[in-house]
Steps between C-alpha positions, in 0.01 A plus 500: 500500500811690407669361119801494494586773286350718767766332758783540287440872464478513924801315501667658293393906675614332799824396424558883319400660816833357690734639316318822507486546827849360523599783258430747743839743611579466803504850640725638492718399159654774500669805618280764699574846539405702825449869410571746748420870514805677648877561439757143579605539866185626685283317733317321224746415325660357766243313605377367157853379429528285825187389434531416122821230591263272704252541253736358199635227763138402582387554143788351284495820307685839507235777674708796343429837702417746220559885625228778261481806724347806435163694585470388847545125370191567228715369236537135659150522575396493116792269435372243693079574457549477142748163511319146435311348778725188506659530826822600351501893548490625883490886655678581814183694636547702829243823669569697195416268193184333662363781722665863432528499131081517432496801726806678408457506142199620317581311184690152577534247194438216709204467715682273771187424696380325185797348248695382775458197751652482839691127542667600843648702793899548532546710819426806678755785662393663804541901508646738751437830600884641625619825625886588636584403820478794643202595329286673830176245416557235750253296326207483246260675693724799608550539128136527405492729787758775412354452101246681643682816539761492200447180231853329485613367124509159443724301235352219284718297200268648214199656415171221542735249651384286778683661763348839377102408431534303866641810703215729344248192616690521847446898547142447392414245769752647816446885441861527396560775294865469237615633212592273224869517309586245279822307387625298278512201700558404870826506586522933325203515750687380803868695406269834485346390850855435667590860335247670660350528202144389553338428814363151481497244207268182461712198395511168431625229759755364238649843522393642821566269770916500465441836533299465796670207635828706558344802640610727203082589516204468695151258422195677672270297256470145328140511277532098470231313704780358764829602594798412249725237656777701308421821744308279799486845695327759262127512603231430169285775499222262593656480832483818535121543444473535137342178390432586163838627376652231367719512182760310298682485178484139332568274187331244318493320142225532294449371103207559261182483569381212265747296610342177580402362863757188484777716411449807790498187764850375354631828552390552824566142615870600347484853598440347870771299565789716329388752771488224780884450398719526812719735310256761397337467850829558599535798271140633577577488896804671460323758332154505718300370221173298604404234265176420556362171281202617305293296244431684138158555613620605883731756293237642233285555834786685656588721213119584460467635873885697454289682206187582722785642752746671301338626148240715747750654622751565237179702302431686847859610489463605166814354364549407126841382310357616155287782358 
């Protein structure tokens, strides 16, 4: 039989272990920051900021958008990797951060496959292959047709963007033969392209399709898996027999890797239904980003088959951002 000393002392654990448990923060208590690799005013930026305000609404706590750019966005990478694991520092991740980065530098301070964890998906922008009007390719295949005989140039926003690593894919798996030139974004691309400048230039859908919507250039190409409802009329190359060439740029959020289970599904769960908004849907169709919902372990899965894609290739090309 138990004395009673021995029930005191139970009593007494029992009644310390409520206000314990009750003493636990409820996350979060206070501000977060959202760190994100790139200059104020660019895609990410954008999109982290519209983001961020139904994040403080939902959260009851100010999500501030914190810009570090610099070395192809390695510098936010080590920010964030090297932050606590309380749920309170996030990383804009995109292609380049979670897939490009290991493969395009030989020394990286951050190994993102391993000090960072994915909570979710934000979007993805279909890309376009344009030419001029009266460019004399009346479509894609006409185009991988006269390559044969003289390789046109193509433009691409920057060195080991999206738009550039998923043309080079493209001309390995249609014959195409092209010439890269870079830019320093899309929209120099496109002014050299209505100069006469370049040939052809892969773009985005954010800033391709008012382009292509009022004729100023011509789609042959969409890499996306179906057509873009924001250019219903340019053919994926799927359609047009190339069922493996399918590319697109996209953003996520990520946070450290020891951050704990409970605290990735809040994000998400968060992360989720800021995106589901009916203004950023809004936003995103305007654009011709694709939202699709993923889980944290639906996006980990995702990145990991991006890398068995996309890191191949970048070491076939040979391309490096450091020596």
């Amino acid at each position: 039989m138990l004395n009673r000393r021995t029930l005191a002392l139970g009593a007494l654990g029992t009644a310390m272990a409520v206000p314990l448990a009750q003493a636990q923060p409820r996350f979060p208590s206070h501000p977060i920051r959202w760190v994100v690799g790139y200059p104020p005013g660019g895609a990410s930026d954008l999109f982290a900021r519209l983001i961020a305000a139904h994040l403080s609404s939902r959260f009851g706590q100010p999500v501030v958008v914190e810009n570090r750019p610099g070395g192809g966005a390695v510098l936010a990478t080590e920010t964030v990797a090297r932050a606590p694991a309380d749920g309170y520092t996030l990383l804009h991740v995109d292609n380049g951060i979670l897939v490009y980065n290991p493969a395009l530098y030989a020394r990286l301070p951050v190994d993102p496959d391993r000090e960072l964890a994915g909570i979710g998906f934000i979007g993805r922008f279909p890309l376009f292959l344009v030419v001029k009007p009266e460019h004399p390719a009346a479509d894609f295949a006409a185009l991988v047709r006269a390559s044969r005989t003289r390789a046109p140039n193509y433009g691409s926003p920057a060195v080991a963007s999206p738009h550039h690593l998923a043309m080079e894919m493209v001309k390995r798996r249609t014959g195409l033969e092209a010439t890269h030139v870079p830019y320093r974004g899309g929209p120099a691309a496109m002014q050299d392209l209505l100069a006469g400048n370049v040939e052809s230039v892969v773009i985005d859908c954010a800033t391709g399709t008012p382009f292509i919507a009022d004729g100023r250039v011509k789609a042959l190409a969409c890499f996306s898996e179906a057509r873009s409802p924001r250019a219903p009329n340019v053919p994926t190359l799927r359609e047009l027999g190339h069922a493996n060439a399918v590319a697109y740029g996209w953003q996520g959020m990520s946070v450290p890797a020891a951050t704990p289970a409970p605290l990735v599904a809040t994000l998400n769960e968060a992360l989720r239904a800021a995106v589901a908004q009916p203004d950023i849907q809004a936003r995103f169709r305007d654009l011709g980003i694709e939202s699709p919902v993923m889980s944290p372990a639906e996006f980990t899965a995702f990145v990991a088959a991006e890398n068995t894609q996309w890191r191949a290739l970048i070491r076939e090309l040979g391309i490096r951002l450091d020596s």
